[in-house]
Structure formats: C-alpha cells, structure tokens
N, C-alpha and C positions, 0 to 999 in steps of 0.2 A: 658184967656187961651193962647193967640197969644203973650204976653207977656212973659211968662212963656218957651212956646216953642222955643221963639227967644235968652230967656235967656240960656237955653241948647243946641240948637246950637252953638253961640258963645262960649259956654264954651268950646264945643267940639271942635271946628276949632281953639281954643287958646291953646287947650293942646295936637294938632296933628301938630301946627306951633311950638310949644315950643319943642317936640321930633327932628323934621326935623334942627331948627332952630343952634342944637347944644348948645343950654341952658342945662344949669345945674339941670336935675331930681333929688331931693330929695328922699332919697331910702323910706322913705311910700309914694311917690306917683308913682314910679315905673311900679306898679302892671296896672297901667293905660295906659303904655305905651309899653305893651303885643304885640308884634308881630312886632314891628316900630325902628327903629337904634334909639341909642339915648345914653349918657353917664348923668351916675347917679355917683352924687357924695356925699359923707359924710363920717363917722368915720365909721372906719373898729373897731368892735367893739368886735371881737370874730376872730382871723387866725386859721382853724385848720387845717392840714393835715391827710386825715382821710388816714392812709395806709391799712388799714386790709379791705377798702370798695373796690367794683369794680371799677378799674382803678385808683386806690388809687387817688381821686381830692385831691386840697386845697380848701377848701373853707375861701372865705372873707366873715364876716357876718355883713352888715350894717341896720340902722334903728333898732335899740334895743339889747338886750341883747339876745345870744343865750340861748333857742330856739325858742323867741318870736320876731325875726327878721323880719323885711319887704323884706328885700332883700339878694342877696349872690350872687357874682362873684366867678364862679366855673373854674380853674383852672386843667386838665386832667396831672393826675400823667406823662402823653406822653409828657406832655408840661411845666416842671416844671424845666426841665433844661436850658431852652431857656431864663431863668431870672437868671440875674449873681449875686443874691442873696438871700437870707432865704425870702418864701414869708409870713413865719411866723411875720418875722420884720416888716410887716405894721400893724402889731395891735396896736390899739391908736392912728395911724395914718389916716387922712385927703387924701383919693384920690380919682380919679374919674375912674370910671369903663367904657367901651366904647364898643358897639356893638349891638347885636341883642339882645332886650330883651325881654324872655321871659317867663313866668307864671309856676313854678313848687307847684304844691298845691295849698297852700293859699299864695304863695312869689312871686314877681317878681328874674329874677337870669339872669346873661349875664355871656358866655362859654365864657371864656379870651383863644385865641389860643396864644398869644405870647405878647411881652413887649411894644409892640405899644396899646395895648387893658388897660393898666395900665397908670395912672399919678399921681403923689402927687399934690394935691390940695392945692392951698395959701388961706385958706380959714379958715375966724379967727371962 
C-alpha cells in the first residue's frame, strides 16, 4: 500500500512541476492541469469562429477531431483584432496555447486575451 501511495504522489508533484515548469502540456493531458498557468501545445485540429454565439469566440480545437477534442483556446470575438491575422489560418497548424487553464465540461480550454497567449510550435 505505501508503495502505491508513494507512487501517486510523485506523480502528482511531477505533473504540478511540469505545469509550473513551462513544459509542454499535451492537449489530452490538459484536463489535468485544471486551475494551474501552464501552455499546451499540439495541432490546432479544427479553427472555428463561431459568430452567431455569445461574444462571437474563436475557438482553436486541439487533441482530436471536433467535437471529440480534449482541449480548445477560446479566443473573445473583443480580442480578435488584437491579432494581425486570420486566426482561422492556424488550422493544421502546430502551436502552443499559454495561460490559465481551465476545465469547461469534459475539456480542458485557456481564454487567449491577446497575441503573447499564442505561439507556433517547431514541433515535428
């Protein structure tokens, strides 16, 4: 039993030093890093700009295919000027999401306020 419980510890302080540390969250394991700063990164696998929802978001959708995604940087229709770009353009693209992240339903999701919160990932 004291093995077991030492093993769950250490998992636990290895995956609250890996959120702090600025390592790269994999968007399914995300969900784990609920309430902690931390940037997740992978394939933006789905851009959509919902306009007709409240506050018209983008959302980026990584970790699978929408609507079976693990995660999603939600981007406020208020803050979509502030990127001197279509943030439609990173679909299929490789970036890393940066901020607080946390738990909508069953997904992890980080509020992007502005273009420091976004990076393209060199990431084969």
């Amino acid at each position: 039993m004291i093995p077991l419980f030492s093993a769950v510890v250490l998992g636990a302080a290895s995956s609250t030093a890996l959120a702090a540390s600025g390592e790269m969250i994999p968007p399914e394991n995300a969900a784990r890093f609920a309430g902690q700063d931390g940037m997740v990164c992978g394939k933006v696998e789905k851009a959509r700009y919902a306009e007709g929802s409240e506050g018209q978001p983008t959302f980026l959708h990584m970790g699978g295919a929408f609507p079976r995604h693990a995660f999603s940087a939600r981007i406020a229709g208020s803050n979509r000027d502030k990127f001197n770009f279509p943030l439609e353009t990173l679909e299929g693209k490789t970036v890393c999401v940066i901020g607080k992240i946390r738990r909508d339903a069953s997904r992890a999701e980080i509020e992007v306020t502005a273009p420091s919160g976004l990076k393209l990932a060199n990431i084969k």
